[in-house]
C-alpha positions in Angstrom: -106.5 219.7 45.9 -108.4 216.5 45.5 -107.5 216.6 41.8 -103.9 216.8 42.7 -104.2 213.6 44.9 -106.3 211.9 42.4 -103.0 212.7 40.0 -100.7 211.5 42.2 -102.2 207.9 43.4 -102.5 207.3 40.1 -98.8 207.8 39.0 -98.2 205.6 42.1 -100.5 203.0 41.2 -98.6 203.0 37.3 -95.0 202.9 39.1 -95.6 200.2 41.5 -95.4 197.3 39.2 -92.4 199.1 37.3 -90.5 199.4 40.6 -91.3 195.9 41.7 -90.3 194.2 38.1 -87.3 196.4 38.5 -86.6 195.3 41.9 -86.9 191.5 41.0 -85.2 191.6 37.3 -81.8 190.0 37.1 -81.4 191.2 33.8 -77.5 192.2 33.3 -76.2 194.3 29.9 -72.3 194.0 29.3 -70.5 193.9 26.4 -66.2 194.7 25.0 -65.5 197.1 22.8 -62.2 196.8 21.3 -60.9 198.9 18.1 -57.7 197.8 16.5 -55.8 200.5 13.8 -52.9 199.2 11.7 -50.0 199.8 9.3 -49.3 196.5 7.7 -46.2 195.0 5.3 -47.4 191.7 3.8 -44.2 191.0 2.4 -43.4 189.7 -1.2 -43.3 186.0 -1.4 -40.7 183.8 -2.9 -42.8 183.5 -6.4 -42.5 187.5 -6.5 -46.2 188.3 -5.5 -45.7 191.8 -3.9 -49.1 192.5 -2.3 -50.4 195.8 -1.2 -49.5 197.2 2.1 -52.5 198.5 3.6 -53.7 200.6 6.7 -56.2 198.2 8.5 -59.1 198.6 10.8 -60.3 195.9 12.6 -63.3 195.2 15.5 -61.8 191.5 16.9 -64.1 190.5 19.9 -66.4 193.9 20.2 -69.9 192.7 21.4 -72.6 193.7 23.6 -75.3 191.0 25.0 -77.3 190.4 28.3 -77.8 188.1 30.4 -79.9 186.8 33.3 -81.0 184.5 36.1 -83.7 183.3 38.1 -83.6 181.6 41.5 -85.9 178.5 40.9 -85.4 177.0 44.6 -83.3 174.3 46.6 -80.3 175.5 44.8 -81.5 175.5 41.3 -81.4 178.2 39.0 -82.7 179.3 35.1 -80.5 181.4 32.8 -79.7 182.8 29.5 -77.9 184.9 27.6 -78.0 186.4 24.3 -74.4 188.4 23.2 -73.9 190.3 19.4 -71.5 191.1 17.5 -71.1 195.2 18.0 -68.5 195.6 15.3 -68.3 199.2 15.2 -66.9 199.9 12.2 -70.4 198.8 10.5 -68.9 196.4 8.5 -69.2 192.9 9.9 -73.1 193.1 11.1 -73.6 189.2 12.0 -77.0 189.7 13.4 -78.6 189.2 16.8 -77.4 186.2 19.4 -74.7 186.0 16.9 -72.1 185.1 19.6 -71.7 183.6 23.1 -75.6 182.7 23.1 -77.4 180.0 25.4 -80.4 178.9 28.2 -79.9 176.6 30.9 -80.0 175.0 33.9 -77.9 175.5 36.9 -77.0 174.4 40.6 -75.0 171.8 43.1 -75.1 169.3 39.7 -73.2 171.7 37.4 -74.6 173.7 34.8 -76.7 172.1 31.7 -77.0 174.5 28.5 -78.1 174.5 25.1 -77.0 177.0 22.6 -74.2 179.2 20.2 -71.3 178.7 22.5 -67.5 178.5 22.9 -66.3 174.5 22.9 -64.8 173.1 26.1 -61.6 173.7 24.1 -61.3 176.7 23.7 -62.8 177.9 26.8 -59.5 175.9 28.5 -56.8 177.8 26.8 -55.6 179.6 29.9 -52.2 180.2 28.2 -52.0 182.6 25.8 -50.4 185.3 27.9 -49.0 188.0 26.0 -51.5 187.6 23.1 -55.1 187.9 21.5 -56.9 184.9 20.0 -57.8 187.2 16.7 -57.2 190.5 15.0 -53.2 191.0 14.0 -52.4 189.9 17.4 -54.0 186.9 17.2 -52.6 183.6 17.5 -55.3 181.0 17.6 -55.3 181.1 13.6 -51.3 179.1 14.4 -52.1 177.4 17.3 -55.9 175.9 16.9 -57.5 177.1 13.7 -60.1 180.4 13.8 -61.9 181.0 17.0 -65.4 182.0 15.2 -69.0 181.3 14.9 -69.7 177.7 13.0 -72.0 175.7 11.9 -72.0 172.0 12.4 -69.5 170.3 9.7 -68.2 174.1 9.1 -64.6 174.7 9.6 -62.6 171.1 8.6 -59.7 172.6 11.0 -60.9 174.4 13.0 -61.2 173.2 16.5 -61.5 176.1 19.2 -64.6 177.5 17.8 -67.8 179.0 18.8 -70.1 176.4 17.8 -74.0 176.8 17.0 -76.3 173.8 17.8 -74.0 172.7 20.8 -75.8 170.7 24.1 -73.1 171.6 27.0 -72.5 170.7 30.3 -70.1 171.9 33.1 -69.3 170.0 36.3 -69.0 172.2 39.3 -65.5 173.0 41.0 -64.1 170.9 42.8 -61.3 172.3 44.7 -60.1 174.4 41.7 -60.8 171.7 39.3 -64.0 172.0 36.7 -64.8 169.2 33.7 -66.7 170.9 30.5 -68.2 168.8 27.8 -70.1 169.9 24.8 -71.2 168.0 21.4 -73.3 169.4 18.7 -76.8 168.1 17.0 -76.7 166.6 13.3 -78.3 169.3 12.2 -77.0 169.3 8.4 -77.9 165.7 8.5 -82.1 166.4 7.9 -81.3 166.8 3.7 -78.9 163.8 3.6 -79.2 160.1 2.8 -78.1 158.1 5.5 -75.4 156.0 3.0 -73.8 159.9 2.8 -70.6 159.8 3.9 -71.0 163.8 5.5 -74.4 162.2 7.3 -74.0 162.8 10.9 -71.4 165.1 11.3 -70.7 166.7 14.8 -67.9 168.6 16.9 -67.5 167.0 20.4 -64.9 168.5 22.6 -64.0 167.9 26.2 -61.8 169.7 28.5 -60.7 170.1 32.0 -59.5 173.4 33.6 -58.0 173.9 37.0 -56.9 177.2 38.5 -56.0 177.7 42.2 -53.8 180.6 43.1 -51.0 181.7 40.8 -51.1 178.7 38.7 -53.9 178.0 35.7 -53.6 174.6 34.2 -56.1 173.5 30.8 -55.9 170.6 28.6 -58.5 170.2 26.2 -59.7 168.0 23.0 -61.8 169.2 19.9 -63.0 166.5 17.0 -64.8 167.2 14.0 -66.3 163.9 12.9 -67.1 163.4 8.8 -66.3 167.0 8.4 -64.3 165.9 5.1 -66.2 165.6 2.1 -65.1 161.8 1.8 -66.3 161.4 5.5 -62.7 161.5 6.8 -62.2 163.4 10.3 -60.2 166.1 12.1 -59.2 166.4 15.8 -57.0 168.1 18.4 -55.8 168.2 22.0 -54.0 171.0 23.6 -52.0 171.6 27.3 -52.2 175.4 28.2 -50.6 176.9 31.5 -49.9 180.5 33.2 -48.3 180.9 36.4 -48.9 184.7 38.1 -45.0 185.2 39.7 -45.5 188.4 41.1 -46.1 191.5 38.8 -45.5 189.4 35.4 -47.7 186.7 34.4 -46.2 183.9 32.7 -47.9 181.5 30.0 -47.4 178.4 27.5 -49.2 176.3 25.5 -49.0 173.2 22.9 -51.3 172.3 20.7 -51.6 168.9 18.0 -53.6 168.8 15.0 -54.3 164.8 13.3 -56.8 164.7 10.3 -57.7 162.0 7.5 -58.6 164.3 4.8 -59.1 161.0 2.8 -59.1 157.2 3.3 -55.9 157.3 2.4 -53.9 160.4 3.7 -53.4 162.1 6.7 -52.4 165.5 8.1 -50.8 166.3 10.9 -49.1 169.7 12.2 -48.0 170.9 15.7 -47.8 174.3 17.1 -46.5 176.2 20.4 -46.5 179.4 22.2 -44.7 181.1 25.0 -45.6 184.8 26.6 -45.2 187.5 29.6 -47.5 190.1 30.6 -45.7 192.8 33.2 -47.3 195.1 34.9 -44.7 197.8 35.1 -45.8 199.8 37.6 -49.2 201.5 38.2 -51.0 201.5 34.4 -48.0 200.8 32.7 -47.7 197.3 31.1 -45.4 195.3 29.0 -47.1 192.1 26.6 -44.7 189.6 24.8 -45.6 186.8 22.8 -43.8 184.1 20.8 -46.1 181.5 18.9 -44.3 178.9 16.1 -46.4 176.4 13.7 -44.3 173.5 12.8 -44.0 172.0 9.4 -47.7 169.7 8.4 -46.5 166.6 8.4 -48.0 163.3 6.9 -49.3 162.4 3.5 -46.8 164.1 0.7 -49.5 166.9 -0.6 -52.6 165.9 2.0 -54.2 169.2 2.7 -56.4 170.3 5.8 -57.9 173.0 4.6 -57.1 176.4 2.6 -55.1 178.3 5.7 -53.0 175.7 6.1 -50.2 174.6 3.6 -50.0 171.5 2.3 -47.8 168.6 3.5 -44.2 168.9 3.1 -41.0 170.4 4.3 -40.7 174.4 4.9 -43.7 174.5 6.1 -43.6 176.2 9.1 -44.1 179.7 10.3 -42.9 182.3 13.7 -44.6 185.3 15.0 -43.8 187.4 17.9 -45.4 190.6 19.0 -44.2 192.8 21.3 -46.8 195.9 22.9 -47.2 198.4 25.5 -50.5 198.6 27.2 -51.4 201.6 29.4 -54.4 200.9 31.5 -57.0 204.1 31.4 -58.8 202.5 33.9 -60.0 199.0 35.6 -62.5 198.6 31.8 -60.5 200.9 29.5 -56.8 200.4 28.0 -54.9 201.0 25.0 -51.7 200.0 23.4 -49.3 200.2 20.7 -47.4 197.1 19.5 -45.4 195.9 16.5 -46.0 192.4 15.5 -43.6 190.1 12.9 -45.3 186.9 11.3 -42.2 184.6 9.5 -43.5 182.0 6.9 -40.8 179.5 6.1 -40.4 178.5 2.0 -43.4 176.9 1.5 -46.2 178.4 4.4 -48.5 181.2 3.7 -49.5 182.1 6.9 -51.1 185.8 7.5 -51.7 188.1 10.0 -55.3 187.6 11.2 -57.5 189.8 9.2 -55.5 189.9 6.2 -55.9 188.1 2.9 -54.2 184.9 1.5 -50.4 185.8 1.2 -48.1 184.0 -1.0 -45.4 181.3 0.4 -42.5 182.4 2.0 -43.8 185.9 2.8 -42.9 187.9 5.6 -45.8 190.0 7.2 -45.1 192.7 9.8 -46.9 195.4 11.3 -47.6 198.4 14.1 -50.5 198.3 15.7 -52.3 200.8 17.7 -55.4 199.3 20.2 -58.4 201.1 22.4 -60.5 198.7 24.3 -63.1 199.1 26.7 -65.3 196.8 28.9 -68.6 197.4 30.6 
């Protein structure tokens, strides 16, 4: 008997502090797991390229992460968060803290963080309704250049990105209303001469979101400074809007890029988007999207960078997608969709996830989707 007490104070003694740490722990685990299965026309292009036309597996925004917080006192609190890529296909493994990634400092002054984070600008695009951001639904690779991961002077065109080395700050709502702010460390400067015209390069980006009610309303502004080789710059603003108008949700956005690729050229290309998500009744859903890049306009044969086409007429390019999503449950959904991406003459334009097409192509496909969230 005394044995059996000794046994069991003992196992209390071990659990106490277990039960305690997990009583106090604000340590959350979430993550999106999202599978995308295609079969994909790539179109032959006016010079007669005929590319293959595959079947095509993609992981577009799976990741898993957590996160946490700890009440410091008088309204201030300490976070982070640490999310990963969770491609699970096992192809694209890009390693640990790989994506939304940060610590920080929060309360009645806003929130101050330092880390691998998503820009002010693309965190405001509250308008692409009816659409994804990547995968062959995606429409930022039109709109605002690719949404990934980047170092600092990485990605001369691309302006809603997820950028590493970023010092971020967010004011705190005011009546709907919320500022963001975020510009990145020289870091690639330590091996370079001061006289180089790359030295200092940065992405700053500022943006202002407001959302009361039905109505969400973002404008936003990304600029890559010296990300050209001859020091030249790149920058962008956008105006994104969705209105919820009873069981369909409408959306809209327009977005401006204006480089200097050189001293002596510039680039400049506009783009715009339109969709509708219905909800049908109960877990039935309707998506809709229509996104059109406008001819790149400036410097006869300035180029931005190797998505884009060069400078000059025909230019231009017009996908819609069209998809029914059937809702599993409040985390889990799936879909099937058919999606047509139209490059004018001279644009060569893909379907995210796909390689370099040739000019003039047409690139078409069905889709089928599984997502879930937890």
């Amino acid at each position: 008997m005394q044995k059996k007490l000794i046994a069991v104070a003992v196992a209390g003694a071990l659990a106490a502090p277990a039960a305690a740490l997990a009583q106090s722990s604000t340590v959350q685990v979430f993550g999106n797991m999202y599978i995308e299965y295609g079969f994909v026309n790539q179109g032959s292009s006016v010079a007669g390229v005929d590319p293959a036309n595959p079947d095509v597996l993609q992981s577009p925004g799976s990741e898993i992460g957590f996160r946490g917080e700890e009440k410091l006192g008088g309204g201030l609190s300490a976070w982070f968060q640490c999310t990963s890529t969770a491609d699970i296909r096992g192809q694209s493994q890009n390693g640990f803290c790989s994506r939304n990634s940060a610590v920080g400092l929060k309360g009645s002054f806003g929130n101050f963080f330092i880390g691998l984070w998503d820009n002010p600008y693309k965190r405001s695009r509250v308008g692409n309704t009816g659409a994804r951001d990547t995968g062959a639904f995606g429409t930022t690779h039109l709109m605002y250049g690719g949404p990934g991961t980047l170092q600092v002077g990485a990605g001369t065109g691309d302006f809603a990105r997820r950028q590493m080395n970023s010092i971020n700050y967010d004011s705190p709502n005011f009546g709907g209303f919320q500022a963001m702010v975020s510009v990145s460390s020289t870091q690639t400067s330590t091996v370079l001469l001061s006289a180089a015209p790359t030295a200092k390069q940065r992405n700053v980006s500022l943006a202002g979101v407001y959302r009361q009610g039905p109505v969400a309303l973002g404008v936003g502004y990304s600029n890559n400074d010296k990300t050209f080789a001859t020091g030249g710059d790149a920058d962008s603003w956008h105006i994104n809007a969705s209105y919820q108008l009873g069981s369909v949700k409408l959306g809209g956005a327009y977005a401006k890029i204006d480089a200097d690729p050189t001293p002596a050229s510039d680039y400049k290309v506009s783009s715009w988007h339109l969709g509708a998500e219905w909800k049908v009744a109960g877990p039935h859903n309707v998506h809709f999207g229509y996104t059109q890049a406008g001819d790149a306009k400036g410097t006869p044969g300035a180029v931005l960078n190797a998505l884009r086409p060069a400078v000059g007429a025909d230019t231009g390019a017009k996908l819609w997608q069209v998809k029914y999503v059937h809702d599993l449950s409040k985390r889990t959904f799936t879909s099937v969709g058919y999606v047509h991406l139209k490059n004018d003459r001279n644009a060569g334009y893909n379907l995210n996830g796909l390689g370099v097409v040739g000019a003039g192509s047409t690139n078409k496909g069905v889709v089928f989707n599984l997502g879930h969230r937890f």
